[in-house]
Z-matrix of the N, CA and C atoms (Angstrom, degrees):
N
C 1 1.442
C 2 1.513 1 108.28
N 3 1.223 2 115.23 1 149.24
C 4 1.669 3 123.55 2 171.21
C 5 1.171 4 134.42 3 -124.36
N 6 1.311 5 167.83 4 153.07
C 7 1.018 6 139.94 5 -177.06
C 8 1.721 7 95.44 6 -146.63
N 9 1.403 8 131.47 7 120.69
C 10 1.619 9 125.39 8 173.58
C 11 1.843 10 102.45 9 -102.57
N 12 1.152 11 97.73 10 167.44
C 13 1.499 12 117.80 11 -160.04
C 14 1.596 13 103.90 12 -155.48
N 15 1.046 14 120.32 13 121.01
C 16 1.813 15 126.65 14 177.79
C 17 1.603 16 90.27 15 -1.22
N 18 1.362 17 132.57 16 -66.06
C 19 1.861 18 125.46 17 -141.10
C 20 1.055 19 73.64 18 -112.77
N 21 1.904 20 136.48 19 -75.50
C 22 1.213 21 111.60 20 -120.98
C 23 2.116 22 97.84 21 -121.16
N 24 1.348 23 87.59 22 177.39
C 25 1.624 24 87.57 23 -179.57
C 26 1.673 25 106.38 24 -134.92
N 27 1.164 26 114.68 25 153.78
C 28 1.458 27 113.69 26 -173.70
C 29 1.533 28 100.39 27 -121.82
N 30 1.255 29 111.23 28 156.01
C 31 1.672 30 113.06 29 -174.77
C 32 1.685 31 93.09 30 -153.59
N 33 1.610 32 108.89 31 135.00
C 34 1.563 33 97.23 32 -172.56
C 35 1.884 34 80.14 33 -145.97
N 36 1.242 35 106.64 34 127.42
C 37 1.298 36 107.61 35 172.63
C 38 1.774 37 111.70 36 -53.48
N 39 1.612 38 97.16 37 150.86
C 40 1.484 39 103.09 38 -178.85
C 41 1.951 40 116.26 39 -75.29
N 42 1.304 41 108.98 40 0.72
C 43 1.444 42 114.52 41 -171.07
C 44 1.861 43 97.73 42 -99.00
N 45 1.687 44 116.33 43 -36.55
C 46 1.125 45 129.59 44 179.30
C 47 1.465 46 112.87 45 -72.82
N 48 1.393 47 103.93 46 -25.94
C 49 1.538 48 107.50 47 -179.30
C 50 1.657 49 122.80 48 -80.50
N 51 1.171 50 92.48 49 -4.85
C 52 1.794 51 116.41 50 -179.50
C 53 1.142 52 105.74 51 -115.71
N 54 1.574 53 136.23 52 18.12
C 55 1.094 54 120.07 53 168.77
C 56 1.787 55 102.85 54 -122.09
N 57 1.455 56 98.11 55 142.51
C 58 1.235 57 105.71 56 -173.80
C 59 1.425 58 129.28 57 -92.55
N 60 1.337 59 123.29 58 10.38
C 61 1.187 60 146.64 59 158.60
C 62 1.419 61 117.60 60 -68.18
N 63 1.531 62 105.89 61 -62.34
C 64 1.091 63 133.24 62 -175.97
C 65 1.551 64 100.22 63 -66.25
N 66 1.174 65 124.63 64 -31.42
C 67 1.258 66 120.69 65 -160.27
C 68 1.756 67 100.10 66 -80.57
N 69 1.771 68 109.03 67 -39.75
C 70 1.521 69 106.07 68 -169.80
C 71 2.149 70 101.30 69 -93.37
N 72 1.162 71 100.58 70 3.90
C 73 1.290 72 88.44 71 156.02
C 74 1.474 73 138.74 72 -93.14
N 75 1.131 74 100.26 73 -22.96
C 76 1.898 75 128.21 74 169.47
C 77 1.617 76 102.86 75 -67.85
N 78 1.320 77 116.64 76 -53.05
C 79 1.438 78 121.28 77 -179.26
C 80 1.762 79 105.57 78 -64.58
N 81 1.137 80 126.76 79 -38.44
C 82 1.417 81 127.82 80 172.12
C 83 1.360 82 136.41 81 -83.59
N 84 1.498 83 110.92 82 -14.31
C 85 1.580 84 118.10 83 149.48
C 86 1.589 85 137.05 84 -85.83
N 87 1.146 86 98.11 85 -37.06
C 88 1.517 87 115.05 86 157.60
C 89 1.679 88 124.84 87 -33.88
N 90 1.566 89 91.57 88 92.92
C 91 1.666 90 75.82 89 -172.81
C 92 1.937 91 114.76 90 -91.58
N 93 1.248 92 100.38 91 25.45
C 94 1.533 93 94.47 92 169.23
C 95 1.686 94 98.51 93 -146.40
N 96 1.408 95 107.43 94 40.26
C 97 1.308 96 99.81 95 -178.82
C 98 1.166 97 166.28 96 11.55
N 99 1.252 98 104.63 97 55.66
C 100 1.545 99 145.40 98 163.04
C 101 1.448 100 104.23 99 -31.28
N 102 1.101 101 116.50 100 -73.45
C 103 1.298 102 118.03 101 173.96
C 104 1.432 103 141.07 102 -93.90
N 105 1.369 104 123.19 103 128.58
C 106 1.415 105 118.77 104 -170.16
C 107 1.642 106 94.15 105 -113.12
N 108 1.646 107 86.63 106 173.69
C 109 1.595 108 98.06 107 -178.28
C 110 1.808 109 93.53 108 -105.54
N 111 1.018 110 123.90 109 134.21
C 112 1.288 111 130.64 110 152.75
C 113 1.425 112 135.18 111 -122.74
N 114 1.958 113 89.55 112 81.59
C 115 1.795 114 100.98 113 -178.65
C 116 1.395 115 110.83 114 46.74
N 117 1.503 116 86.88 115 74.35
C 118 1.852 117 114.93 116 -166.48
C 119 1.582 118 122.43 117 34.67
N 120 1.334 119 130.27 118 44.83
C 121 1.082 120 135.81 119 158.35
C 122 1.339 121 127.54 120 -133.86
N 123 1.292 122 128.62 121 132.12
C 124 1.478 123 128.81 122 175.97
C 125 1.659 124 120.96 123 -47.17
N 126 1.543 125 111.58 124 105.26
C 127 1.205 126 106.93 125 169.09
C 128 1.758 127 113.64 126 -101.70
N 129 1.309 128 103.27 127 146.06
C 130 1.584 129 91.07 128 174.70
C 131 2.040 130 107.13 129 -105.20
N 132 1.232 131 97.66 130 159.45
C 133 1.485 132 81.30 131 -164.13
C 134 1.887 133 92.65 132 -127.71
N 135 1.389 134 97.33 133 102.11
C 136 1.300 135 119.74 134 176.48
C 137 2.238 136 118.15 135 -26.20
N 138 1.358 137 84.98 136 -52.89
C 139 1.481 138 69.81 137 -170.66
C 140 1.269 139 131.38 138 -80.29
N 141 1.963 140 97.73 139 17.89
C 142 1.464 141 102.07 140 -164.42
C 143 1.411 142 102.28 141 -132.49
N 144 1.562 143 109.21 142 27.70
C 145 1.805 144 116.89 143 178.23
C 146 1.626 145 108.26 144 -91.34
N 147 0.987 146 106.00 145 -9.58
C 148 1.856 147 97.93 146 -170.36
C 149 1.778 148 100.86 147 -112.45
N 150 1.904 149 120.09 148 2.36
C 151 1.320 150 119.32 149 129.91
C 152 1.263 151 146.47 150 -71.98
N 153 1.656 152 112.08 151 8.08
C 154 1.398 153 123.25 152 173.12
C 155 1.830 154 109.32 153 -50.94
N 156 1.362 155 103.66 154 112.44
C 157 1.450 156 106.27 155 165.83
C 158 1.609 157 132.06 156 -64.66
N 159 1.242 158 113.44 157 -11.19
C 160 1.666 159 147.69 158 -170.73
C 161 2.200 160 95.06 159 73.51
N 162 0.622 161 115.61 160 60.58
C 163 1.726 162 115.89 161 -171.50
C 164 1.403 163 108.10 162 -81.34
N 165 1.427 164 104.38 163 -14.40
C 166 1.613 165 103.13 164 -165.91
C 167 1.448 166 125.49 165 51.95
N 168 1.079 167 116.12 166 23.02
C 169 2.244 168 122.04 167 -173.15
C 170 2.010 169 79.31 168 -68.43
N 171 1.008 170 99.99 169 -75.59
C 172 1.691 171 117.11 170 -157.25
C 173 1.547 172 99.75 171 -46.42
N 174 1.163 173 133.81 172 -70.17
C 175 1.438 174 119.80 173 156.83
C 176 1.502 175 131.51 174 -13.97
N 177 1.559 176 109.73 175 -49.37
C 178 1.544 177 130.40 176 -153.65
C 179 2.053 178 87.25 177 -85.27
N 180 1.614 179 108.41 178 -40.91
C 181 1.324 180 119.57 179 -164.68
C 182 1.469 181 103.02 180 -67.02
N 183 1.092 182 138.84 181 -80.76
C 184 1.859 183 151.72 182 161.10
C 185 1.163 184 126.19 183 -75.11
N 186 1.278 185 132.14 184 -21.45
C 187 1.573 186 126.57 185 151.04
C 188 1.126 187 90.56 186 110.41
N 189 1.651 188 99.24 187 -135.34
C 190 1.610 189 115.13 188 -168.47
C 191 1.226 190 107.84 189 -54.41
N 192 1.234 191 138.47 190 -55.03
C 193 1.284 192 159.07 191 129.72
C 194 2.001 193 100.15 192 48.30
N 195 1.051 194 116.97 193 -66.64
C 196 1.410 195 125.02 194 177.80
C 197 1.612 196 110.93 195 -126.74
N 198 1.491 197 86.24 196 163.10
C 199 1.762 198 95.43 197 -166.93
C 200 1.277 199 101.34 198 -142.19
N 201 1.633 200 118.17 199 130.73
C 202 1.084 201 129.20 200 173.62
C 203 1.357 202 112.53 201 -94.00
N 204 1.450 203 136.26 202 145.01
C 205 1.283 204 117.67 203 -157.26
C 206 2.139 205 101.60 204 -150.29
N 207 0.913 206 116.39 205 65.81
C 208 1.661 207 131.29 206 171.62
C 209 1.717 208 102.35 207 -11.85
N 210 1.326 209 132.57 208 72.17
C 211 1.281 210 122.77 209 167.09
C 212 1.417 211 121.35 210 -43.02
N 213 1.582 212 133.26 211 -45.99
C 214 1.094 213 120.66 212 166.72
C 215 1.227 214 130.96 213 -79.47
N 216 1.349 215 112.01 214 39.07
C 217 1.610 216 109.55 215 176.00
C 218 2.121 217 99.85 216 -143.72
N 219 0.938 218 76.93 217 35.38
C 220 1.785 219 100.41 218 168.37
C 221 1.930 220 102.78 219 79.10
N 222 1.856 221 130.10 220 16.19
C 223 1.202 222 127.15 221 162.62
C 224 1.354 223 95.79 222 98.70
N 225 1.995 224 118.84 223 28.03
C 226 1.143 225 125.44 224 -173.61
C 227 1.575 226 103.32 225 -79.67
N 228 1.291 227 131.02 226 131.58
C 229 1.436 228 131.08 227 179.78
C 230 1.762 229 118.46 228 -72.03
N 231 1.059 230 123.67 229 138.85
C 232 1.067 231 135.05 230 167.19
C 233 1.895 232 131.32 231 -43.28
């Protein structure tokens, strides 16, 4: 799944996005909440992708798993 936002873009694998672990840990590091849990699945929540602080929690939380991706710096990843 992906989600773009004016700057930034989110990419969360489709195996990570079905897991419900993964899903309430993304929703609980996120400090501008990007990600919600939706009844154990990763939702991304559109109007809150172009508040990504670059913090790296969500990276640090599931790993490869999701990808942060800098649209104005040519879709360079985080």
């Amino acid at each position: 799944m992906r989600a773009d936002g004016l700057f930034i873009a989110i990419e969360v694998d489709d195996a990570l996005a079905a897991d419900a672990q993964a899903a309430a840990k993304l929703a609980e590091v996120c400090p501008v909440d990007i990600f919600a849990d939706a009844g154990g699945h990763v939702e991304l929540v559109q109007k809150n992708l172009d508040e990504c602080v670059l913090c790296r929690l969500c990276l640090d939380a599931v790993g490869d798993g999701v990808r942060v991706l800098k649209l104005y710096d040519g879709g360079a990843a985080l």
